[in-house]
Z-matrix of the N, CA and C atoms (Angstrom, degrees):
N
C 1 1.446
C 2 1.521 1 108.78
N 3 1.504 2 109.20 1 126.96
C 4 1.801 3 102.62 2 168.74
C 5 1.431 4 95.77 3 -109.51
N 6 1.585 5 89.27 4 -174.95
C 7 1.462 6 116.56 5 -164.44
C 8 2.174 7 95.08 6 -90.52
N 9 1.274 8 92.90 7 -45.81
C 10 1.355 9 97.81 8 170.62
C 11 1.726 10 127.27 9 -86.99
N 12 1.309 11 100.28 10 133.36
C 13 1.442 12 101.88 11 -171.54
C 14 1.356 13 126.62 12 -161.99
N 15 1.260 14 120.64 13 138.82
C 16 1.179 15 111.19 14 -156.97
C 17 1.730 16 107.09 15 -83.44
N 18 0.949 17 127.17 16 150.62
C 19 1.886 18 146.06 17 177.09
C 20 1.351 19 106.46 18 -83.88
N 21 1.178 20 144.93 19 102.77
C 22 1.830 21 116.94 20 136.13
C 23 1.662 22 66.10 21 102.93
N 24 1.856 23 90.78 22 157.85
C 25 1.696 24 119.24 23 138.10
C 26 1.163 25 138.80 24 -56.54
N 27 1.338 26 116.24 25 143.91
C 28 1.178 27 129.29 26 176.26
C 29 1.918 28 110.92 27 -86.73
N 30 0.976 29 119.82 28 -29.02
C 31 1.279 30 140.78 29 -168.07
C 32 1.395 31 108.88 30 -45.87
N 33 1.511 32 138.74 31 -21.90
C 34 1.112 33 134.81 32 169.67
C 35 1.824 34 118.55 33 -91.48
N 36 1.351 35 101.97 34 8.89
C 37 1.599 36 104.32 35 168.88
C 38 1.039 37 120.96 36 -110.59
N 39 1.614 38 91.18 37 151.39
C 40 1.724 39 85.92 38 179.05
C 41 1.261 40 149.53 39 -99.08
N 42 1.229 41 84.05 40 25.65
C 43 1.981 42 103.19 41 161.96
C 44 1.382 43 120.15 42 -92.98
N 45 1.925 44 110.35 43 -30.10
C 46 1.156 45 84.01 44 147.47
C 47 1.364 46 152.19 45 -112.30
N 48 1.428 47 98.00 46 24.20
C 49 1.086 48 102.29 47 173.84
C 50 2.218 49 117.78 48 -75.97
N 51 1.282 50 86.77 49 -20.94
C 52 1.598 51 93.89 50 162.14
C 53 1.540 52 125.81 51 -81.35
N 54 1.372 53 114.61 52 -41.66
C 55 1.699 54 117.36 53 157.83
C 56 1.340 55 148.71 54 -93.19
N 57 1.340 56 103.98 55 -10.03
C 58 1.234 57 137.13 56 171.35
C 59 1.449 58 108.83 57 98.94
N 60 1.599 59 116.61 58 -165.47
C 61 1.513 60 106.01 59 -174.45
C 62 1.422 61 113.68 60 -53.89
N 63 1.242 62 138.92 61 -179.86
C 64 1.270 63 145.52 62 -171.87
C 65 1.839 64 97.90 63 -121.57
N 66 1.731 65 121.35 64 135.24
C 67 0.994 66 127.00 65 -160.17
C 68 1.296 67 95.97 66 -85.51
N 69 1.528 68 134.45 67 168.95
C 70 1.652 69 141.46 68 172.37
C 71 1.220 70 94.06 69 -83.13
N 72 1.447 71 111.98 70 115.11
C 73 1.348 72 114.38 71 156.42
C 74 1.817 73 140.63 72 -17.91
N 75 1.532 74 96.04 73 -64.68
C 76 1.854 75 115.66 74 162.93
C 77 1.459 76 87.71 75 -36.46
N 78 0.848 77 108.66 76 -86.57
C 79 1.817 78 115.53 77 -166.59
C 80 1.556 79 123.41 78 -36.75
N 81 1.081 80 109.46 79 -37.81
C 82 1.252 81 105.18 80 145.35
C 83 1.406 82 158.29 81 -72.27
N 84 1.659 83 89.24 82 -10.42
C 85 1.765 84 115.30 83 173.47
C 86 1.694 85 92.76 84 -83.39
N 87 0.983 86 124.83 85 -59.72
C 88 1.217 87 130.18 86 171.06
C 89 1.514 88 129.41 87 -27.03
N 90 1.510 89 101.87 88 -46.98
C 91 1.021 90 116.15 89 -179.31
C 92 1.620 91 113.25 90 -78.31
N 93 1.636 92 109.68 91 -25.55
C 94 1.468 93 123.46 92 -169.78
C 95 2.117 94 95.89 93 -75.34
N 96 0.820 95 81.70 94 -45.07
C 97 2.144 96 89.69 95 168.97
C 98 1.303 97 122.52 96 -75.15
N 99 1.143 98 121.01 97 -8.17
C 100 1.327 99 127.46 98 164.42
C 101 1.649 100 131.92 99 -83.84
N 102 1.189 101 82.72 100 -47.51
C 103 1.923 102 109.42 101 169.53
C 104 1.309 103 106.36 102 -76.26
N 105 1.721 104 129.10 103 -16.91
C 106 1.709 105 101.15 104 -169.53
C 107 1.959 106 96.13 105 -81.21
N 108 1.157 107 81.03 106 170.31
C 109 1.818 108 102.00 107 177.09
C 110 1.251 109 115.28 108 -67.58
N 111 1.296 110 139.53 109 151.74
C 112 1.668 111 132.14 110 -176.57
C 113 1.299 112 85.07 111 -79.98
N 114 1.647 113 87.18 112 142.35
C 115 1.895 114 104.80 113 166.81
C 116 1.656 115 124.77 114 -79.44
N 117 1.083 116 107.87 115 144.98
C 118 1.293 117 114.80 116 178.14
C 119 1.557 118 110.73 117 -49.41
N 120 1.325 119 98.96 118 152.34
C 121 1.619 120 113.24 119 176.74
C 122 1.674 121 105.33 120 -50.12
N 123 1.198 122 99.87 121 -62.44
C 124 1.741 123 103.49 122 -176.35
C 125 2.044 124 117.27 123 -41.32
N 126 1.573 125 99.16 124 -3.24
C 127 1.142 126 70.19 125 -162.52
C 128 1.676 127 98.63 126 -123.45
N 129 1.238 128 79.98 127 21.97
C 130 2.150 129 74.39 128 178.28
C 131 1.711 130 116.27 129 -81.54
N 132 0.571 131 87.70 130 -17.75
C 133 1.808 132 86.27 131 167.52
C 134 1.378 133 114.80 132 -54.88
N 135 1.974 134 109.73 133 -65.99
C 136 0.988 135 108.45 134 160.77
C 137 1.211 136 136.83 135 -71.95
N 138 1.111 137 114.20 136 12.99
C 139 2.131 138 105.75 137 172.56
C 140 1.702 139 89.40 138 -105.67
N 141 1.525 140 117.95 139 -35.44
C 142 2.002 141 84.03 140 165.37
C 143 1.066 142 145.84 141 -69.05
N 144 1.456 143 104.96 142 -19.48
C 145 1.242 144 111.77 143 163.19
C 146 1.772 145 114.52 144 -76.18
N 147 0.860 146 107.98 145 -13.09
C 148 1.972 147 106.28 146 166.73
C 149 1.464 148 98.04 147 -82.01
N 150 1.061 149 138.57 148 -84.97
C 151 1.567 150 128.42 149 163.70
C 152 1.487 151 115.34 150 -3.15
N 153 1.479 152 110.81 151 -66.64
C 154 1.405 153 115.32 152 -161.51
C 155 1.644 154 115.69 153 -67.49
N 156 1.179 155 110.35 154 -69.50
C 157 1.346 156 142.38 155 164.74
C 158 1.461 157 136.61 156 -128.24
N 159 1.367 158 108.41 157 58.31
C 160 1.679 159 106.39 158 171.78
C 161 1.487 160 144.31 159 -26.51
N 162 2.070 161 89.47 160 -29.25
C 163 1.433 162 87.40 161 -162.84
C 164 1.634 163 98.67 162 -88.39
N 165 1.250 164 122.18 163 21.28
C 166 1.466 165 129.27 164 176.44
C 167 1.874 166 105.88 165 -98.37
N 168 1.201 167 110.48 166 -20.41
C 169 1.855 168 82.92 167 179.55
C 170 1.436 169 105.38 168 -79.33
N 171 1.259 170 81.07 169 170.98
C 172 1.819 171 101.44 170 178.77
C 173 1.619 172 104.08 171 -121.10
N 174 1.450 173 92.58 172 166.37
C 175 1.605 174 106.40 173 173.81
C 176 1.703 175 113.12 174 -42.94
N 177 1.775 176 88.12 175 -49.47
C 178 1.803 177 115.87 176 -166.25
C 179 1.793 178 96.28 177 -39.41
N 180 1.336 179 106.91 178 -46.92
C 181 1.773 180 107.78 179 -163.74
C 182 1.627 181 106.15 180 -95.51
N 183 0.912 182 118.83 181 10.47
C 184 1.342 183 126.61 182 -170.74
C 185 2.115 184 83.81 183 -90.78
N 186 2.020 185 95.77 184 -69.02
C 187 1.473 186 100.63 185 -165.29
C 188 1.318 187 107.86 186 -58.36
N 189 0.931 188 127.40 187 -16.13
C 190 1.816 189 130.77 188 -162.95
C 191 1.671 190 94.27 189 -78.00
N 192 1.822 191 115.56 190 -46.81
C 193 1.577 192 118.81 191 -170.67
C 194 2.114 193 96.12 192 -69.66
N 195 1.092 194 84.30 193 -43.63
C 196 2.041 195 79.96 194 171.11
C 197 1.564 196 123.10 195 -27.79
N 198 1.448 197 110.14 196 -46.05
C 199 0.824 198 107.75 197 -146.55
C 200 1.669 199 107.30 198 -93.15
N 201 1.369 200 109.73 199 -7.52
C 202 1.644 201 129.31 200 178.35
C 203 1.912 202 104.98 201 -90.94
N 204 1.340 203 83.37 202 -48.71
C 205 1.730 204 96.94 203 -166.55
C 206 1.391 205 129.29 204 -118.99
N 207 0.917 206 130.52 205 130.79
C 208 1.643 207 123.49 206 -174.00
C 209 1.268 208 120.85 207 -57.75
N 210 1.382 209 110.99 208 136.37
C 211 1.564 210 117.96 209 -178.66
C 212 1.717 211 109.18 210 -27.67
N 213 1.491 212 100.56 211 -54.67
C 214 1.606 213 106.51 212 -151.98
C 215 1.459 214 115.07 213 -73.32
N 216 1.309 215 94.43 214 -6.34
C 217 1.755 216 96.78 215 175.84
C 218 1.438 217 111.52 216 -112.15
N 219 1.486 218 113.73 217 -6.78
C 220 1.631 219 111.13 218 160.14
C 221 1.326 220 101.00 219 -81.85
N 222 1.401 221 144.57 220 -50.84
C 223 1.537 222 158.84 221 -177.98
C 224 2.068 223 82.47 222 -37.35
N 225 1.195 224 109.56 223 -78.01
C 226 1.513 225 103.98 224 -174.04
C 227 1.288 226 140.42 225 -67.97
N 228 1.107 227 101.47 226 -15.82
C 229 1.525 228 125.39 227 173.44
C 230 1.922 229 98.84 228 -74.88
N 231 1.087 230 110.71 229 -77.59
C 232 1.542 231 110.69 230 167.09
C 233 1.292 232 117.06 231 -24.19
N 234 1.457 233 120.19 232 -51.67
C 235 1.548 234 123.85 233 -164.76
C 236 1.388 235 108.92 234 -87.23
N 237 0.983 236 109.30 235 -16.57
C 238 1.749 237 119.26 236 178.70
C 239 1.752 238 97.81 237 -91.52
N 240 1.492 239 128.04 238 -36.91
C 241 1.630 240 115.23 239 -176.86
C 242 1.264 241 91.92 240 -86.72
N 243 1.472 242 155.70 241 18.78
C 244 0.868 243 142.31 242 -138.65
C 245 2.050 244 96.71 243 -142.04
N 246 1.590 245 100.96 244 -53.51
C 247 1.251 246 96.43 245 175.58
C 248 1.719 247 97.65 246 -92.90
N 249 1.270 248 149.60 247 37.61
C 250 1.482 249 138.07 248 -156.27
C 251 1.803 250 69.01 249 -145.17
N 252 1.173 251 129.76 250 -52.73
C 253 1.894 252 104.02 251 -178.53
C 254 1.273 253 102.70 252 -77.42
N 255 1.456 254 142.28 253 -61.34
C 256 1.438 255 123.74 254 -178.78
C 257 1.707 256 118.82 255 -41.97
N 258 1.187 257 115.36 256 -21.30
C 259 1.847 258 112.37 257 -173.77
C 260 2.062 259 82.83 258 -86.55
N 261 1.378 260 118.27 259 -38.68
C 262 1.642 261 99.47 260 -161.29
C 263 1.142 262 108.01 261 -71.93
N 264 1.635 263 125.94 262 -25.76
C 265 1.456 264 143.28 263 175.63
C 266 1.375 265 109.43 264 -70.09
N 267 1.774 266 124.27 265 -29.85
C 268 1.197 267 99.16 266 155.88
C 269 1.044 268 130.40 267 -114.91
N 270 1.203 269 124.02 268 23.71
C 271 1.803 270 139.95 269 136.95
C 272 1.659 271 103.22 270 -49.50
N 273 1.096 272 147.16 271 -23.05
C 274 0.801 273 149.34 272 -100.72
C 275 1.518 274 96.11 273 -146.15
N 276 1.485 275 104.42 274 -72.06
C 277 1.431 276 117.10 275 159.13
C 278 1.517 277 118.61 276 -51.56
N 279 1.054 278 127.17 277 -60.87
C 280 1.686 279 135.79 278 166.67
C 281 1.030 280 107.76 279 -32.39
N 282 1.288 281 127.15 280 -45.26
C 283 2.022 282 130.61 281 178.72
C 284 1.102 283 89.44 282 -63.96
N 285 1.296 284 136.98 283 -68.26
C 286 1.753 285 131.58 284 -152.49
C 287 1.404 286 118.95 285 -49.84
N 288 1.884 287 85.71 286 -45.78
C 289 1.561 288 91.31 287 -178.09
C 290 1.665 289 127.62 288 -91.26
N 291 1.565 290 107.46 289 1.69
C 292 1.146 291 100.82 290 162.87
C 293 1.104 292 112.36 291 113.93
């Protein structure tokens, strides 16, 4: 069960009647954490600390992971631990509330 959800059909608009139904968002965050690639060893430190407390890294540990690993797979790696704790946090919430 999520918190977000869609009401009623879509079937009388006309966007979708040109693209078809429109997917649930969640589900697609979901899906965006599912599909990324496992992260490198080097980098689990920093994806718990994105999980844990984000608003604690610095630039300093950002350039230091540069220099092992390519931007584009820290850029995704981040964005994937990033929407994969907000979806478990609100898995999370949804249990509480029932």
């Amino acid at each position: 069960m999520t918190i977000v959800k869609r009401r009623g059909s879509l079937s009388g608009c006309s966007r979708s009647a040109k693209t078809g139904p429109v997917p649930d968002p969640i589900d697609e965050l979901r899906e965006v954490v599912r599909a990324t690639q496992p992260a490198p060893g080097e980098l689990a430190g920093y994806l718990t600390k994105v999980r844990e407390r984000a608003y604690a890294l610095t630039d300093g540990e950002v350039a230091a992971l540069k220099k092992q690993i390519d931007e584009d797979v820290i850029f995704e790696q981040t964005v994937a631990a990033a929407i994969g704790e907000g979806l478990r946090r609100l898995d999370r919430a949804n249990e509480a509330i029932g």
